[in-house]
C-alpha distance (Angstrom), angle and dihedral (degrees) to the residues before:
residue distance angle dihedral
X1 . . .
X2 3.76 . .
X3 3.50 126.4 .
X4 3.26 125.8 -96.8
X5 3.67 118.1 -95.7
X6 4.02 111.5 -126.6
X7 4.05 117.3 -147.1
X8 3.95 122.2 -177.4
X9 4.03 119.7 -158.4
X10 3.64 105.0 -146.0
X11 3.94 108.0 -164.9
X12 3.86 123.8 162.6
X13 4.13 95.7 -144.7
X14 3.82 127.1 90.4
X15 4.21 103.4 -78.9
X16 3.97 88.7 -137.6
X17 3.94 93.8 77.2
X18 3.14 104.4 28.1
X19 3.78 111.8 110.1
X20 3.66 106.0 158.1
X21 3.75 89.3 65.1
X22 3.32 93.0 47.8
X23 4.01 92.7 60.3
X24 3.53 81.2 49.6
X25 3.44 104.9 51.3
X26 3.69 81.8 48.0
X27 3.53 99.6 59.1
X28 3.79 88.1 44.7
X29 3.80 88.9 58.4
X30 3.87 94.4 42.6
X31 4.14 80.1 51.5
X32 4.28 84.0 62.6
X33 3.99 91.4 -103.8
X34 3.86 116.5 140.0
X35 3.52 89.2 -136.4
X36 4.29 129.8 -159.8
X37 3.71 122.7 -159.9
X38 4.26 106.5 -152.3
X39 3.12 113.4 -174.6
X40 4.47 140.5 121.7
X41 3.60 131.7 -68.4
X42 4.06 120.8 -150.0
X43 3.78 124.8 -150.1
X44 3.93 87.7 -101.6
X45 3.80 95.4 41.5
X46 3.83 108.7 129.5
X47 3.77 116.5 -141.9
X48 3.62 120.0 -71.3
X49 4.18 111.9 -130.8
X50 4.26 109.4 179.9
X51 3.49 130.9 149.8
X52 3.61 90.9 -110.0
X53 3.84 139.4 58.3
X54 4.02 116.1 -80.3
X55 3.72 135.8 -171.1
X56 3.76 122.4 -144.5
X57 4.30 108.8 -160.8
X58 4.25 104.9 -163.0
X59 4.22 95.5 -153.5
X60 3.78 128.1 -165.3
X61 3.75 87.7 -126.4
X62 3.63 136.3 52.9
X63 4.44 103.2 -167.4
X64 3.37 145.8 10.5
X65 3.88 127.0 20.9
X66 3.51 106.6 -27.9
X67 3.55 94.8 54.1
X68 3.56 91.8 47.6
X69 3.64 89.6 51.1
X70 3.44 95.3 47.9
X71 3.81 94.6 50.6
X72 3.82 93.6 53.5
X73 3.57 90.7 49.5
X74 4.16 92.3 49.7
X75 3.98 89.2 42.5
X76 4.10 92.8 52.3
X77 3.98 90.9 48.8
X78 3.82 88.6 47.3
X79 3.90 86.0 51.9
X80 3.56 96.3 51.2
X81 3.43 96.8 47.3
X82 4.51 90.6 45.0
X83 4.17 120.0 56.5
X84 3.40 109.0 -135.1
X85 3.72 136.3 168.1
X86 4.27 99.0 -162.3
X87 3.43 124.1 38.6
X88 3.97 110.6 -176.6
């Protein structure tokens, strides 16, 4: 049996309202990818429920450079550490 191919979704936006990445996170997981959603969580983020594994970075910034900066940096150290074989 082959292994399971893992995917990670890598958005920028709060994971809470995002539903477009939920369909396709779903059709990534209906594809036989263990999928996980990264993305940022606000002070009035609610919690995030899905079917499939999420990641929540807190960042020191909220716009503009710096936080762009310092979500690129916190998304490549989470890829390091995580094999995957899709990033989307």
């Amino acid at each position: 049996m082959p292994a399971t191919r893992r995917a990670i979704v890598a958005v920028t936006n709060d994971l809470a309202t995002d539903n477009r990445v939920d369909r396709t996170c779903g059709v990534l997981e209906d594809l036989g990818h263990a999928v996980e959603l990264v993305g940022r969580v606000l002070p009035q983020s609610p919690p995030v429920e899905r079917s499939y594994a999420t990641r929540r970075f807190r960042l020191w910034f909220r716009k503009g450079a710096l936080f762009y900066a310092a979500y690129n940096v916190r998304l490549f150290l989470h890829l390091l550490v995580h094999r995957v074989q899709l990033i989307v």
